[in-house]
C-alpha positions in Angstrom: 24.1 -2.5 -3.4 20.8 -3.0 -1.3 20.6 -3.7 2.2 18.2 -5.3 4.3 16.2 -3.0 6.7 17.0 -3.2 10.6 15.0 -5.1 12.9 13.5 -2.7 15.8 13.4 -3.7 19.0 9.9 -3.9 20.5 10.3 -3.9 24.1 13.8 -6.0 26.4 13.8 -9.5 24.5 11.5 -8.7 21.4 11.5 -7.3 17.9 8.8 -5.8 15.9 7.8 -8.2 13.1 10.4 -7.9 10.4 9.4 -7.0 6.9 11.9 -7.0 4.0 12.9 -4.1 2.0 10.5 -4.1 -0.9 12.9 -3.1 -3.4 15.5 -6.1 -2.0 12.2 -8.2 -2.2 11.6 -7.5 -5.5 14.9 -8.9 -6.8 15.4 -11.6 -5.2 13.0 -12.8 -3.1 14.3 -13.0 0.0 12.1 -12.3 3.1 14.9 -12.4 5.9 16.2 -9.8 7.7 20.5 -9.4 7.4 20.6 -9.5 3.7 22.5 -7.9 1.3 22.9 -8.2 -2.5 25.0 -6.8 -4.6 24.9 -6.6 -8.5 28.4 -5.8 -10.3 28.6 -5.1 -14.2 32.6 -6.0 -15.4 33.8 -3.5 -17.6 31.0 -1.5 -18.8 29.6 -5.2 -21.0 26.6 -6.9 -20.7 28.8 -9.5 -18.0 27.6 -9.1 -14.9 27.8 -10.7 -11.2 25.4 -11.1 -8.8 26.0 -11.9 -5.4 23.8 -12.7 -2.3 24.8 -12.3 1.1 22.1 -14.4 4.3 22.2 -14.8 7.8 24.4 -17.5 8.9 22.5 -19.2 12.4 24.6 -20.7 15.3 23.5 -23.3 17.3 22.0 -21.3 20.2 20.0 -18.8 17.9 18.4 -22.1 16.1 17.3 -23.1 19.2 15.4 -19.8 20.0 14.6 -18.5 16.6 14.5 -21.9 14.4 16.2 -22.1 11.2 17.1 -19.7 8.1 17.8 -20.1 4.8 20.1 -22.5 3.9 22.9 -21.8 0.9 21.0 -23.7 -1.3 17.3 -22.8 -0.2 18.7 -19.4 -1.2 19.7 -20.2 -4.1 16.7 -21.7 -5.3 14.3 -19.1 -4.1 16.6 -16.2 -5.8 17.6 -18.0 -9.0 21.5 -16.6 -7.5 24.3 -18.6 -7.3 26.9 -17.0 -5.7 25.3 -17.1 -2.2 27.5 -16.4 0.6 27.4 -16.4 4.9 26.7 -12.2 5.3 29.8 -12.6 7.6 32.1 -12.3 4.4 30.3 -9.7 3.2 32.8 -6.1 4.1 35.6 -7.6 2.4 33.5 -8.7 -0.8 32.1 -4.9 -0.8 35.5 -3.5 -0.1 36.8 -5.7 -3.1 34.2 -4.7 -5.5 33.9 -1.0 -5.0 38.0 -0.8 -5.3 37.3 -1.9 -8.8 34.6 -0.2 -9.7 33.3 3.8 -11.3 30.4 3.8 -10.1 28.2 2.9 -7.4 25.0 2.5 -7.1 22.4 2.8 -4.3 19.0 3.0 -3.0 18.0 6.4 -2.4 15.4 6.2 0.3 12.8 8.9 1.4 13.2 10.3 5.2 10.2 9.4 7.7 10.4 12.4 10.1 10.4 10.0 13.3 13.7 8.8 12.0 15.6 11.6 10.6 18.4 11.5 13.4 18.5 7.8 13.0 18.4 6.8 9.3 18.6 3.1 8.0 20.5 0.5 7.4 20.9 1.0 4.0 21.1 4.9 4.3 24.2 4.4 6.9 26.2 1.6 5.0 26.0 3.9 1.7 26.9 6.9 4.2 29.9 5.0 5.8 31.0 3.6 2.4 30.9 7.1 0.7 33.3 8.1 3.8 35.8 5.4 2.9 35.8 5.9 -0.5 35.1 9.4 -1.5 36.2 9.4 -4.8 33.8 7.1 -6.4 30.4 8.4 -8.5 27.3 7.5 -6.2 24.3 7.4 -8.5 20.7 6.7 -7.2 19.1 4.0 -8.5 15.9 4.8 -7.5 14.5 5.3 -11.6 15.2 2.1 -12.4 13.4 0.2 -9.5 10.6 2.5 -10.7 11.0 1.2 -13.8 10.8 -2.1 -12.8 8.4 -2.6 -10.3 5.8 -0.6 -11.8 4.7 -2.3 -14.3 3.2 -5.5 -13.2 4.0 -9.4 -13.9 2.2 -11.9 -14.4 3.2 -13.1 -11.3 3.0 -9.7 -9.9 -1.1 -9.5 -10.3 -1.4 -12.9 -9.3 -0.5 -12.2 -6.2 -2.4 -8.9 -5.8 -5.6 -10.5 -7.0 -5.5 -13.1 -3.9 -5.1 -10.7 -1.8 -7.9 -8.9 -3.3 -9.9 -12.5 -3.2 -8.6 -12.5 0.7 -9.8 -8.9 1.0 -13.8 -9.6 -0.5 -14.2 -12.6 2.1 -13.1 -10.4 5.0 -15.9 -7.6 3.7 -18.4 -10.3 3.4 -17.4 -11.5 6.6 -17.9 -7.8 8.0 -21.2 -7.3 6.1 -22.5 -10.7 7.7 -21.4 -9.7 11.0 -21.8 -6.1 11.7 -24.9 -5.3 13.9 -25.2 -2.1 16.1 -23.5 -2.0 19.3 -20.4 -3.9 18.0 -17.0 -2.3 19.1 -15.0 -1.3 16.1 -12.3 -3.2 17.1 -14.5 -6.1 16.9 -15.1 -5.6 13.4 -11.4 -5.4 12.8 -10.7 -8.5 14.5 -13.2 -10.4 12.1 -11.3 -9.2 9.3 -7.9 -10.0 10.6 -9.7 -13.7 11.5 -10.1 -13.9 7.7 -6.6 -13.0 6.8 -4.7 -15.3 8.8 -7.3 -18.0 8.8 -6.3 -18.0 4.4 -2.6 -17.5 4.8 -2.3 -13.7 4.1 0.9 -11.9 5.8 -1.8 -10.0 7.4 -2.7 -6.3 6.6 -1.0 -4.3 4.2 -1.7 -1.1 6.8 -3.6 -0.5 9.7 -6.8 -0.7 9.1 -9.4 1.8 9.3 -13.1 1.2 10.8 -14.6 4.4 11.5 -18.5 4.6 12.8 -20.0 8.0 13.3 -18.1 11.5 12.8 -15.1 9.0 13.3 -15.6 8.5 9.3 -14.5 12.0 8.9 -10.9 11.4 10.2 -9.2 10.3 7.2 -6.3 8.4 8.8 -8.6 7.2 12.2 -7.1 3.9 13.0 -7.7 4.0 17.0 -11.0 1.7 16.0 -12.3 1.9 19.6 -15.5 3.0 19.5 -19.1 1.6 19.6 -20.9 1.1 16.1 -24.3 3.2 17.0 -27.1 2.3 15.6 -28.4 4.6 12.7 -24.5 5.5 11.7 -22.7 4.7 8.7 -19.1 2.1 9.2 -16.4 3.4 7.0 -14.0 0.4 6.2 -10.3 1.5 4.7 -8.6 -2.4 4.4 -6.6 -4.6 2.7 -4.8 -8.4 2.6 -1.4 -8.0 1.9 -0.3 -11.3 0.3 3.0 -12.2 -0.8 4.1 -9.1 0.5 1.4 -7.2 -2.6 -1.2 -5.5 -1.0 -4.6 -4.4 -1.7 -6.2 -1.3 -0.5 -10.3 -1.5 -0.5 -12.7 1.0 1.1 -16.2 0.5 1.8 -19.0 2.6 3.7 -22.3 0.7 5.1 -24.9 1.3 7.6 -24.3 -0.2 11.0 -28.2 -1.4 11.0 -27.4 -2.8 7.2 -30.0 0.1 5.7 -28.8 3.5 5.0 -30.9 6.3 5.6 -32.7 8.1 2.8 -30.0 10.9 3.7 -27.1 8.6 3.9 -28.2 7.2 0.1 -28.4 10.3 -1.2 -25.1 11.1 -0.2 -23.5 7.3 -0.6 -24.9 7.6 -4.2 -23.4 11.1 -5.2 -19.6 9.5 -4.3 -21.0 5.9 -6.4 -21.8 7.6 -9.1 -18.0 9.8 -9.1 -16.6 6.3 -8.6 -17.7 4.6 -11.6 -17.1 7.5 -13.9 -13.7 7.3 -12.5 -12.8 4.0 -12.8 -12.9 4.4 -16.8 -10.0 6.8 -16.5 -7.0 4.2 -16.1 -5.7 4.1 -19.3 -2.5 4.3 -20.7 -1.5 7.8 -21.5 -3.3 9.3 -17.9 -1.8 10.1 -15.1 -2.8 10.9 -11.0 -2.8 14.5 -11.4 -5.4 14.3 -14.7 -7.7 11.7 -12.6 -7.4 13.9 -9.6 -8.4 17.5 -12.0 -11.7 15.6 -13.4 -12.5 13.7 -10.1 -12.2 16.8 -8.6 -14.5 18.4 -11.0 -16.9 15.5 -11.0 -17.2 15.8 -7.0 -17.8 19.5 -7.1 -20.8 19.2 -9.5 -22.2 16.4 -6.7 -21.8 19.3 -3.6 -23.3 21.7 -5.8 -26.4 19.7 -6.3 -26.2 17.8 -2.5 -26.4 21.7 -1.4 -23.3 21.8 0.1 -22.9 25.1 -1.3 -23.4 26.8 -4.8 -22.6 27.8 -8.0 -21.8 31.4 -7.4 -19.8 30.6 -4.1 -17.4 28.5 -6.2 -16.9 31.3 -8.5 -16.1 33.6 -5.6 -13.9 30.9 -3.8 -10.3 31.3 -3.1 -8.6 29.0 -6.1 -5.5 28.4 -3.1 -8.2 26.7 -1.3 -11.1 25.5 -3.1 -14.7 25.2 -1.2 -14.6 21.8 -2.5 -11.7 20.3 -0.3 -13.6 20.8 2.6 -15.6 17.8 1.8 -12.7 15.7 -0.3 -9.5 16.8 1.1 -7.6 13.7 -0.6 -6.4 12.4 -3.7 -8.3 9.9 -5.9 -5.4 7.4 -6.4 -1.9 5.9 -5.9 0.0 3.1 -7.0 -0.5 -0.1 -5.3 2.2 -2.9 -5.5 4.7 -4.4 -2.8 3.7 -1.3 -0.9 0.1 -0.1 -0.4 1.2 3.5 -1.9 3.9 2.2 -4.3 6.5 3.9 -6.3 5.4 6.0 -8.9 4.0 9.7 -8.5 1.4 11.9 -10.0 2.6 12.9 -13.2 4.1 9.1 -13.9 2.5 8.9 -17.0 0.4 5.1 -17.3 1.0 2.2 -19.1 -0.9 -1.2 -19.3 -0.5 -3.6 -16.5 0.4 -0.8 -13.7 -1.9 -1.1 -10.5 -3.3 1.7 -8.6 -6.1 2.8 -6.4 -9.7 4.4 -7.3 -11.1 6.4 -3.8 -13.2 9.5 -3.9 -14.5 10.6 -1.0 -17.2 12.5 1.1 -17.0 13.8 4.4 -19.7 16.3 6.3 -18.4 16.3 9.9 -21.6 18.4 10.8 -23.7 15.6 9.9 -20.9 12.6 11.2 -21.0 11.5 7.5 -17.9 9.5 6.3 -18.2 8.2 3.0 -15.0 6.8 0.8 -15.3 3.8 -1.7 -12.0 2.6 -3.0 -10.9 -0.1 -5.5 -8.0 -1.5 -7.0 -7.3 -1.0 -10.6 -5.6 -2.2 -13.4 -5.0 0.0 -16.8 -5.0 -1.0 -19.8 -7.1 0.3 -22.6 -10.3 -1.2 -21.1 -9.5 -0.3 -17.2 -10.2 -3.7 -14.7 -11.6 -3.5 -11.5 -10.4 -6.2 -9.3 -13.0 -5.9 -7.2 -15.7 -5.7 -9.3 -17.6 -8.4 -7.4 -17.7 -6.4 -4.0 -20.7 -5.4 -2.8 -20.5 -1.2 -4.0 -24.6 -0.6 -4.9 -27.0 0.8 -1.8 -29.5 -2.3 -3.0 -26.3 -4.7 -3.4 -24.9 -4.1 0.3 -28.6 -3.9 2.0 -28.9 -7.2 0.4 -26.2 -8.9 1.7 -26.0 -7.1 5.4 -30.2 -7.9 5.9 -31.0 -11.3 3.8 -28.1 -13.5 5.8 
């Protein structure tokens, strides 16, 4: 059984925007809120039963919130035929569980702001397993991992125009960007870029960090001037489709880095490339995240960040390194910008995740973090090969238009 998230109220008359459960999203494609499907096999064969429960509108909601889906829209956007009004949809669950072993049910990870409160799908299972205790409750969460991550056809269609969304935005930024420029101006250019090509909008908040602001890994307050002489550190991405992207980029507010800033920027480039060729089947995040590690290190070392016989000396609980890369190289990217999947999931051709190393010397206000999205296979692609990534590349662009 999977249930549709709750809408949450967003101030006396208002919702936040609604945004379907991805794992609901993923089988049936449904993007409205107050659905619920629910897959029964008979008998332990290969027959099965699928069944779709939507939103049924009255007249005075259609007037103030327009239409939903229809019966038959439903239909043809799931490939389900047994779509019913969710009004029907306690006795058909009631019916179904009485004749059923087991039941099955999205297991969903806690967000700490909502412990006390839970979800939607976490308090129908709750209030089921009340009414009927003596049924075996089995997570399904390994087999929507299974299923979601490798991709489609379909799937990386979808990613790749949001990547395609994603490079005009930068361009767009790169164009733009002079000193003085509020960070919240930049953003806006990207969002322009989004919604002016049909994207759902960003996949996360976005990050554009000038300054020592580039050192805060999760900054997304993007309210501060763009100085002259600093260094912009962009964390974005188009979510289309509901599949995201996830790009990060790092170039001089005056569109030249300093002789400093390029010694740095290149030290993190030349990580990134190396790194890239490490999507292949058979890795996995924790192997990436050992040599990337490694790699970075060996930069520090020779950036003078500190030295050979320090890291000998250092505490192995808390390496000398992380004070300069505190985060992980990569994650899985899909209908959520860190998708399902974890760091010893061991990879497989056509599974999407990102590449990121980082630098960051708060002393010095130095943020530096270039991110792509991959996709393995035995020769690893870089969707976004055609960004702008080189020192000469991005002066080129930022000071020729």
């Amino acid at each position: 059984m999977f249930f549709s998230p709750d809408e949450y109220p967003k101030n006396g008359d208002q919702f936040f925007k609604f945004r379907q459960s991805s794992n609901l999203y993923h089988l049936c494609g449904i993007s409205q809120e107050e659905t619920i499907l629910i897959l029964t096999a008979i008998n332990k064969s290969k027959n099965h039963k699928s069944s779709l429960f939507i939103k049924q509108v009255g007249e005075k909601q259609r007037i103030w919130f327009g239409e939903k889906h229809s019966i038959e829209e439903a239909k043809s956007i799931s490939g389900i035929e047994n779509i019913n009004w969710n009004t029907d949809v306690d006795s058909e669950i009631e019916k179904q569980i009485n004749s059923a072993d087991n039941i099955y049910f999205l297991e969903e990870a806690q967000i700490n702001s909502f412990d006390n409160i839970g979800s939607c799908n976490t308090r129908r299972i709750e209030a089921i397993k009340a009414k009927f205790p003596n049924k075996n409750y089995i997570s399904i969460n390994p087999q929507m991992q299974e299923l979601r991550l490798i991709k489609q056809k379909e799937e990386l269609e979808a990613i790749k125009k949001a990547v395609s969304i994603t490079k005009d935005a930068y361009y767009r930024v790169l164009k733009t960007l002079k000193p003085g420029m509020m960070e919240y101006e930049v953003e806006a250019e990207i969002t322009y870029e989004y919604l002016k090509q049909g994207a759902n909008g960003h996949a996360y908040d976005p990050i554009v960090a000038s300054g020592k602001s580039a050192c805060i890994l999760h900054y997304v307050e993007n309210d501060k001037e763009c100085k002259d002489g600093d260094l912009l550190l962009l964390d974005f991405g188009a979510e289309y489709a509901y599949y995201a992207s996830d790009c990060s980029r790092t170039i001089p507010v005056n569109g030249k880095f300093t002789e400093k800033q390029a010694k740095y920027y290149n030290a993190v480039l030349r990580v990134f490339e190396k790194a890239k060729k490490l999507y292949t089947p058979g890795n996995t995040i924790n192997r990436i995240n050992a040599k990337v590690e490694k790699w970075m290190e060996e930069e520090m070392i020779s950036l003078g960040l500190f030295s050979e016989d320090e890291v000998k000396n250092q505490d192995s609980e808390n390496p000398l390194f992380k004070k300069y890369f505190p985060h992980g190289t990569a994650h899985f990217i899909g209908l959520d910008v860190h998708d399902i999947g974890n760091k010893d999931t061991v990879f497989e051709s056509g599974m999407v995740l990102s590449c990121e190393p980082g630098l960051y010397i708060e002393n010095e206000e130095i943020g530096i973090r270039i991110e792509t999205d991959m996709v393995v296979g035995e020769v690893p692609l870089d969707l976004m090969e055609d960004y702008p990534v080189s020192v000469e590349g991005i002066k080129e662009v930022m000071v020729n238009y």
